[in-house]
C-alpha positions as CSV (number, residue, x, y, z in Angstrom):
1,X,28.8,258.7,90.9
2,X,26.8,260.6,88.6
3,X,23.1,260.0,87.3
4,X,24.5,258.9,83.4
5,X,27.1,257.2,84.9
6,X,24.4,254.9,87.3
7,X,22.1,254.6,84.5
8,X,25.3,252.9,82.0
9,X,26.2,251.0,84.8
10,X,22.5,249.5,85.7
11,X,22.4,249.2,81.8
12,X,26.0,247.7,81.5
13,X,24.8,244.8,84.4
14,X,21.0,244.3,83.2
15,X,22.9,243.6,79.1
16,X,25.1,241.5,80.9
17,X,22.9,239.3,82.9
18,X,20.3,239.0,79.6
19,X,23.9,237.6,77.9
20,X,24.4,235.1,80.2
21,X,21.4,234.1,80.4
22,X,21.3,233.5,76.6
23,X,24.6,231.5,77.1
24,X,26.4,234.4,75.1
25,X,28.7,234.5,77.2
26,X,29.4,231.0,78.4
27,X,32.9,230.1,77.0
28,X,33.4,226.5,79.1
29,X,31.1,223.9,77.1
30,X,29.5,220.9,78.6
31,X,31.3,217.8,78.7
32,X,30.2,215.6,75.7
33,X,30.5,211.8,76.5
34,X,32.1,210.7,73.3
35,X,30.7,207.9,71.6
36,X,32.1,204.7,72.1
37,X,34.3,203.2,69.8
38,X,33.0,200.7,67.4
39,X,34.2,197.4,67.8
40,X,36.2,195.7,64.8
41,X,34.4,192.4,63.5
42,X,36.5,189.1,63.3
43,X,37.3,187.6,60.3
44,X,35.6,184.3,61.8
45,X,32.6,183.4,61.2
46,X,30.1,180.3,61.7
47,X,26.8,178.7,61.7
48,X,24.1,178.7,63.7
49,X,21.3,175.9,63.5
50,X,18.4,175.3,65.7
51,X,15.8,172.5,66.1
52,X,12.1,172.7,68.3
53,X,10.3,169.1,68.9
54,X,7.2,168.9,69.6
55,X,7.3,165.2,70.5
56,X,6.6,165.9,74.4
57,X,3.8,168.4,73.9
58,X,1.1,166.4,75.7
59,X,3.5,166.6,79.1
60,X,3.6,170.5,78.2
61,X,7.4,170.4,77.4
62,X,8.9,171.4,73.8
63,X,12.8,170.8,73.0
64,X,14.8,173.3,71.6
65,X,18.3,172.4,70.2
66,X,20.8,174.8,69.0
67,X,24.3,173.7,67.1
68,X,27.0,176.2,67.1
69,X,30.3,175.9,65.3
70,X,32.6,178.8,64.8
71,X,35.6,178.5,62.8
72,X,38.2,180.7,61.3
73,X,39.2,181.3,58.0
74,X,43.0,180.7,56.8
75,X,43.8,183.4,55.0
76,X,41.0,184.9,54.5
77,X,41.8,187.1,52.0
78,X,43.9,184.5,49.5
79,X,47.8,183.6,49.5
80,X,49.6,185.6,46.9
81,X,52.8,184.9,45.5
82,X,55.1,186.7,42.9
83,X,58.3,185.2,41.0
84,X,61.0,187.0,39.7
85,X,64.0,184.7,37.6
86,X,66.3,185.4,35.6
87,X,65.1,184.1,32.1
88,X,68.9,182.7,31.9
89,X,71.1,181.2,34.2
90,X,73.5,179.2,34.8
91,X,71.7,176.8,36.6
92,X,68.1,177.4,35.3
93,X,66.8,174.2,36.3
94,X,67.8,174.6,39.8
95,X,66.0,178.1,40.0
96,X,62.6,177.2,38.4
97,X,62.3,173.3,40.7
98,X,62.7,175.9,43.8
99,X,60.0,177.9,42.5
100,X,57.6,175.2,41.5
101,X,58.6,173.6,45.5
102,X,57.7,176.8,46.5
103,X,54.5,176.7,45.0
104,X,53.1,173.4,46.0
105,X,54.5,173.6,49.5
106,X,51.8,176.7,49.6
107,X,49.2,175.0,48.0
108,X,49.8,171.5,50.5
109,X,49.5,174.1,53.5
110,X,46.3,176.3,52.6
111,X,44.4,173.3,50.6
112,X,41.5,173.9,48.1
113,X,39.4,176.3,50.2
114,X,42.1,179.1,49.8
115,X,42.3,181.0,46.6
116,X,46.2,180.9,45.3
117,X,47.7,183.5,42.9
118,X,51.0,183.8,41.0
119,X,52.8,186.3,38.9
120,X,55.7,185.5,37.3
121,X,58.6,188.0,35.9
122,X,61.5,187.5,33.8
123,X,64.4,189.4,33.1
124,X,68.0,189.3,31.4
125,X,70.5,192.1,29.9
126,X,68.2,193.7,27.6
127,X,64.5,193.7,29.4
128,X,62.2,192.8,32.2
129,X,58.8,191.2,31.0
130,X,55.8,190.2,32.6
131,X,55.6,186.1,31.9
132,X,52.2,185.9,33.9
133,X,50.0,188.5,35.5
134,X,48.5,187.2,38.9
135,X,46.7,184.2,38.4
136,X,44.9,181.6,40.1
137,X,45.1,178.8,37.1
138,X,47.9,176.2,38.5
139,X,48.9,175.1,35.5
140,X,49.5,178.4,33.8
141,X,51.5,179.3,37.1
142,X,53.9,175.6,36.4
143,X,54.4,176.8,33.4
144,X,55.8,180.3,33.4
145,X,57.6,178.8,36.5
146,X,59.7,176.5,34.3
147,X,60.4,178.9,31.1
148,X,63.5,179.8,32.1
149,X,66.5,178.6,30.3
150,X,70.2,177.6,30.6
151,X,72.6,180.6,29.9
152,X,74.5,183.2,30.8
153,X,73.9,187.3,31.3
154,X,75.6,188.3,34.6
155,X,74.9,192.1,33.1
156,X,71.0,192.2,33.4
157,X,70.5,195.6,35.4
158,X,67.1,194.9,34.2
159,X,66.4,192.8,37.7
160,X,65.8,196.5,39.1
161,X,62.7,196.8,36.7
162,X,61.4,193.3,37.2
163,X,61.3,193.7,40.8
164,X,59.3,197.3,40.1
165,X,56.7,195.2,38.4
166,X,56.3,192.3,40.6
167,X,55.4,194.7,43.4
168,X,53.0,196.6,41.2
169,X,51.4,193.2,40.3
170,X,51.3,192.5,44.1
171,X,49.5,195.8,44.6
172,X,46.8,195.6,41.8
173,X,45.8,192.5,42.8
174,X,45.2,193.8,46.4
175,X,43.4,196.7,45.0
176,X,41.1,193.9,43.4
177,X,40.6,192.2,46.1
178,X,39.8,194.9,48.7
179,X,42.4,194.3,50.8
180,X,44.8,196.8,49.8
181,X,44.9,198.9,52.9
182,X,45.0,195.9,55.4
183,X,47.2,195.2,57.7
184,X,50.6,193.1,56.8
185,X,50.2,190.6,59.2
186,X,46.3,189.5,58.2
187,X,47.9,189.3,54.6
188,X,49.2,185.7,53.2
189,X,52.1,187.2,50.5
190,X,55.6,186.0,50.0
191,X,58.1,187.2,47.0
192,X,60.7,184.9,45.7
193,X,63.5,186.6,43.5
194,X,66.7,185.2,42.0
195,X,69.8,187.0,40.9
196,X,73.7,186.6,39.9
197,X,76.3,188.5,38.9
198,X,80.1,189.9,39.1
199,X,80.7,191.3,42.4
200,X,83.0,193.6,40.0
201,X,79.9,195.0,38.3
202,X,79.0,197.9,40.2
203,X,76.0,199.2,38.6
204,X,75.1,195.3,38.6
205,X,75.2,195.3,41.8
206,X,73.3,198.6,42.8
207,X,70.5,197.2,40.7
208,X,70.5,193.7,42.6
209,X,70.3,196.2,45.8
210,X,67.8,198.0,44.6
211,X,65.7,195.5,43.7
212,X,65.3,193.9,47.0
213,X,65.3,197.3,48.4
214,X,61.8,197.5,46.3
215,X,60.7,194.2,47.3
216,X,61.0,194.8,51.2
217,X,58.8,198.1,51.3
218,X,56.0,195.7,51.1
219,X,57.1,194.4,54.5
220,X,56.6,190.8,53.6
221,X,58.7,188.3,53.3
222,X,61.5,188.2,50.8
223,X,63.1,184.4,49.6
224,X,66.7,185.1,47.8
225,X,68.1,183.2,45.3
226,X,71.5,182.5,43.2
227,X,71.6,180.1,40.3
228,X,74.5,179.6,39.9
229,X,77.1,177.4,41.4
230,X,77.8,177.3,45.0
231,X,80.1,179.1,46.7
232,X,81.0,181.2,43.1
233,X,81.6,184.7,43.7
234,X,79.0,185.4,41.3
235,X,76.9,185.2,44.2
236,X,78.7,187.8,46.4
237,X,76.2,190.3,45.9
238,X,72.8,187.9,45.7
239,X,73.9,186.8,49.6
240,X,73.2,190.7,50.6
241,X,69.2,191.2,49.5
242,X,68.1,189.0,52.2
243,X,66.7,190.6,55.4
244,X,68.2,187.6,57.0
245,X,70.4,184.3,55.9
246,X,67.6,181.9,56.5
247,X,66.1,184.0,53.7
248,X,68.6,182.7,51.5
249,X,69.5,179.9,49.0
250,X,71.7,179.2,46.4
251,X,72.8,176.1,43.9
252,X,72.4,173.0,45.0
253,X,71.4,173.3,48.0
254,X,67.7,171.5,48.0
255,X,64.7,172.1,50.3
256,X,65.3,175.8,51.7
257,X,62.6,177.4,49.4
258,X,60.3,174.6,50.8
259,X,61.3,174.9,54.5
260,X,61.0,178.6,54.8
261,X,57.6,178.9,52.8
262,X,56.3,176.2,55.3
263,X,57.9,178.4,58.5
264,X,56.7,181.6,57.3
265,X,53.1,180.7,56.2
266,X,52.7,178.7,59.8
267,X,53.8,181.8,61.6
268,X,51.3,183.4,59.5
269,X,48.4,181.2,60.4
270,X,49.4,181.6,64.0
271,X,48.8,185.4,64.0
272,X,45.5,185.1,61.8
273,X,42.0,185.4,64.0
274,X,41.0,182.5,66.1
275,X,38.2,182.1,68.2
276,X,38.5,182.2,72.0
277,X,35.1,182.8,73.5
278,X,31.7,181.9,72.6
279,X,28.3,183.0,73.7
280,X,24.8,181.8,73.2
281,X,21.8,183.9,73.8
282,X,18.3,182.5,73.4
283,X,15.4,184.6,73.7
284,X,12.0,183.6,75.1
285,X,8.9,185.7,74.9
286,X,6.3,186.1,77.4
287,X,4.0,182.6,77.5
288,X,7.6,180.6,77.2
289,X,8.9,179.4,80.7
290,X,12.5,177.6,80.6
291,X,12.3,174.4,82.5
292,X,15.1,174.2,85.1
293,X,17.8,171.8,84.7
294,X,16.4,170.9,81.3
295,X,20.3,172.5,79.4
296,X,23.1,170.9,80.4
297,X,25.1,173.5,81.4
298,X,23.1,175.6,83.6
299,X,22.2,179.0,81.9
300,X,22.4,182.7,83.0
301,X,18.4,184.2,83.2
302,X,17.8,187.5,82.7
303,X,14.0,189.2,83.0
304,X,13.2,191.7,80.0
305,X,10.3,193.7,79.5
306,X,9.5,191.0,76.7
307,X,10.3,187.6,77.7
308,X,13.5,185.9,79.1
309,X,17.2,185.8,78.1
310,X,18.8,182.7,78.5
311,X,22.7,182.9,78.3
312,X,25.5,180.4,77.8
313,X,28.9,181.1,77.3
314,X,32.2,179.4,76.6
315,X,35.9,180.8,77.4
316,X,37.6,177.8,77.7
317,X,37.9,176.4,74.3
318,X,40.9,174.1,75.1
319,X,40.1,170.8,73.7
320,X,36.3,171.5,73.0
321,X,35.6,169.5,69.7
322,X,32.9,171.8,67.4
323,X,30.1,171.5,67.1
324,X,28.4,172.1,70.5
325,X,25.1,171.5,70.6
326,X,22.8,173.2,73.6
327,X,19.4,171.7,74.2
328,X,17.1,172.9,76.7
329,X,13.0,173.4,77.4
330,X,10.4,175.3,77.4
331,X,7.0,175.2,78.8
332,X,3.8,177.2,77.7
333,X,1.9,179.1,79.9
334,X,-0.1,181.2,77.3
335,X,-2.2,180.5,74.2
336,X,-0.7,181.8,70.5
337,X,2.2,182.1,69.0
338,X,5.3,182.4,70.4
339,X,8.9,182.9,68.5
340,X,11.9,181.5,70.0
341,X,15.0,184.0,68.6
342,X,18.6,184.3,69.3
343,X,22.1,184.5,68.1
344,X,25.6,183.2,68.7
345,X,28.7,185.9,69.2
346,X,32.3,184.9,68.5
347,X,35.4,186.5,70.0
348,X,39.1,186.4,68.3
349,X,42.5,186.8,70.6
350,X,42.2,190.2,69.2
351,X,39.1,190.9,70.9
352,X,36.6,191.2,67.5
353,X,33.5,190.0,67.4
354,X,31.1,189.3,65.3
355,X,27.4,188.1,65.8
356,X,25.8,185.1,64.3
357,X,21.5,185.1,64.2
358,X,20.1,181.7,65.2
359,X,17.6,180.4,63.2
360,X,14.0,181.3,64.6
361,X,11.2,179.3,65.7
362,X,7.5,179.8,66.2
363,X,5.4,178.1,68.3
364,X,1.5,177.9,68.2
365,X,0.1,177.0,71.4
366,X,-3.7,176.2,71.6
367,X,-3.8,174.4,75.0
368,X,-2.8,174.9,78.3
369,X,-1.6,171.7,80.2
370,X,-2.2,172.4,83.7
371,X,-0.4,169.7,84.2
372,X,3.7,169.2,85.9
373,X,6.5,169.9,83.4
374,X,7.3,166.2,83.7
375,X,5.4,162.8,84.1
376,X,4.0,162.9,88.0
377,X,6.1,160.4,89.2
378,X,4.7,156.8,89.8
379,X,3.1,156.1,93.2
380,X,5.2,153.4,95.3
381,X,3.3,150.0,95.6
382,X,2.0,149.6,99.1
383,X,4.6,147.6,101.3
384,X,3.3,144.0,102.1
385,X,1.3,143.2,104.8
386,X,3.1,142.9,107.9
387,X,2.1,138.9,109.7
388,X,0.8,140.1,112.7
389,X,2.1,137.2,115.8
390,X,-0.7,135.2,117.0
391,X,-0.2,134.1,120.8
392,X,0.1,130.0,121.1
393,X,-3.0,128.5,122.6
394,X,-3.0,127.9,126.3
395,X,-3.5,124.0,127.3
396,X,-6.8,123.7,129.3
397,X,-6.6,120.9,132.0
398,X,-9.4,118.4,131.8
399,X,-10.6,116.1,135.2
400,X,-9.9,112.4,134.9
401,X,-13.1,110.2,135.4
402,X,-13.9,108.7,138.6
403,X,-14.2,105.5,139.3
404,X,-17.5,104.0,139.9
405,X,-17.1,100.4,142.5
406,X,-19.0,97.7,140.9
407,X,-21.1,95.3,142.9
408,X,-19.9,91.7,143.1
């Protein structure tokens, strides 16, 4: 090897190790730890509420009490419902009583701390028309339910447009509410659509299809109904938008509206958030001591560089009637104040939390009782005295006089 070709080479090697020194030349990269993901929060919420006494301060014990009650919302973002009749049929009257059951068995089941909207269309053979935008107003929601009319129009293709705005009604009002990219099953909707015609009608029918087509993209479900008599053909085609028979009712039959509301919204319910754990963390700061077997349920203590975490928790919520109150307390072992902090976490089947601040306490200590956490206990009275036997006296003989003779 030559002397240029040694002096590229020690050049080549000296480049190469300044490279790799840099990390120029590194092409694996460190493992990054990603971050962890963060945890959904529970639709459930609660209150936390917390008490200190002061009542046993001369024995150097305070009582802290905290109340917990979780609950979880039904249907937390509302119930909404759309309608869409035909503005005549044969049996009118049947169609809008099934509507207004419909309604009320909603309202019975959610009560009056659930909001309830309604939109109603109509339709018939010449248009499809928007009888109430989504509304919360009960009364205004009875009465567009019982416009409808007697009559006759087996020919109104327009059912495919009604359906169109019903969902778009649906839509908007989840855009108002915020919830329009949730999930279907935390959602509280149900569409109720009637329709007749002649099974003879083909573009008729294609526009019944359609129209429940529409309805079902929104993956909620979809009540079907014909008025018009019972077992008429004219129903032939209004028996195929259901997903499923159960879904379906025609003239006269009476309660199936009501029954499958009730069914569906219960089902509902059941896959809605509820609670299934509970935890309770109180903090103490330095110059608070807990007093052992003060809490009912024995707490888990954990040492901090700024006090002392107390921790109760509940998994077995089986029969547990809320609220729970905690009580437990505290002794003083340093002058000034002290703040007693904390919160309560809840836990849904879905494994969400969300955290709940207890309210927070100060306390001012200006003495130090040197004395036990509790009354000294009372000294026993002395025992009586026990009698002490005392030996029977001994019988000391005594000498009989003698006689003394007498002179005669």
């Amino acid at each position: 090897m030559n002397r240029t070709h040694l002096a590229c080479l020690t050049a080549g090697l000296t480049l190469f190790g300044l490279l790799a020194a840099l990390g120029v030349l590194s092409h694996a990269e460190s493992p990054v730890e990603a971050a962890p993901a963060a945890q959904a929060t529970t639709a459930c919420d609660g209150v936390v509420s917390a008490t200190l006494s002061t009542e046993d301060a001369a024995k150097c014990r305070f009582d802290v009490g905290v109340e917990l009650e979780p609950e979880c919302p039904i249907c937390p973002n509302g119930v909404r419902l759309v309608f869409v009749q035909a503005a005549l049929a044969p049996e009118a009257g049947w169609q809008n009583e099934q509507s207004i059951q419909t309604l009320e068995e909603v309202l019975r089941l959610v009560g009056d701390d659930v909001t309830v909207e309604a939109g109603v269309v109509h339709y018939d053979e010449n248009q499809s028309r928007i009888a109430l935008r989504m509304s919360d107003n009960e009364s205004r929601i009875r009465g567009a339910l019982r416009k409808p009319s007697t009559g006759y129009a087996p020919r109104a293709v327009t059912i495919e447009r009604a359906a169109q705005e019903a969902v778009r009604m649906l839509q908007q009002s989840r855009r108002e509410a915020g919830v329009d990219k949730a999930n279907p099953e935390d959602l509280c909707e149900l569409m109720v659509i009637f329709g007749y015609t002649k099974s003879h009608y083909d573009d008729m029918r294609q526009a019944m299809l359609d129209a429940a087509k529409t309805m079902h993209r929104e993956r909620i479900p979809v009540l079907v109904g014909c008025p018009t008599v019972p077992g008429s053909w004219y129903c032939s085609v209004a028996r195929e938008m259901p997903r499923s028979a159960r879904y379906y009712s025609e003239f006269n039959e009476s309660g199936t509206f009501r029954r499958v509301t009730r069914n569906e919204l219960r089902e509902k319910l059941q896959q809605q958030d509820e609670v299934v754990a509970v935890d309770l963390v109180q903090h103490l700061p330095e110059g608070l001591q807990y007093l052992d077997g003060s809490a009912p349920m024995t707490p888990t203590l954990e040492t901090v560089e700024d006090g002392t975490l107390l921790r109760w928790g509940w998994e077995d919520l089986q029969g547990l009637s809320w609220p729970v109150t905690m009580t437990y307390s505290v002794r003083p072992t340093a002058l000034g104040m002290h703040e007693i902090s904390g919160d309560m976490t809840i836990r849904d089947r879905r494994r969400q939390v969300r955290e709940l601040p207890a309210p927070t306490h100060a306390l001012t200590v200006t003495t130090i009782c040197p004395n036990a956490t509790a009354e000294p206990p009372t000294a026993p009275p002395p025992p009586p005295p026990t009698a002490t036997p005392t030996d029977p006296p001994t019988a000391t003989a005594t000498p009989l006089p003698t006689a003394t003779p007498t002179a005669v």
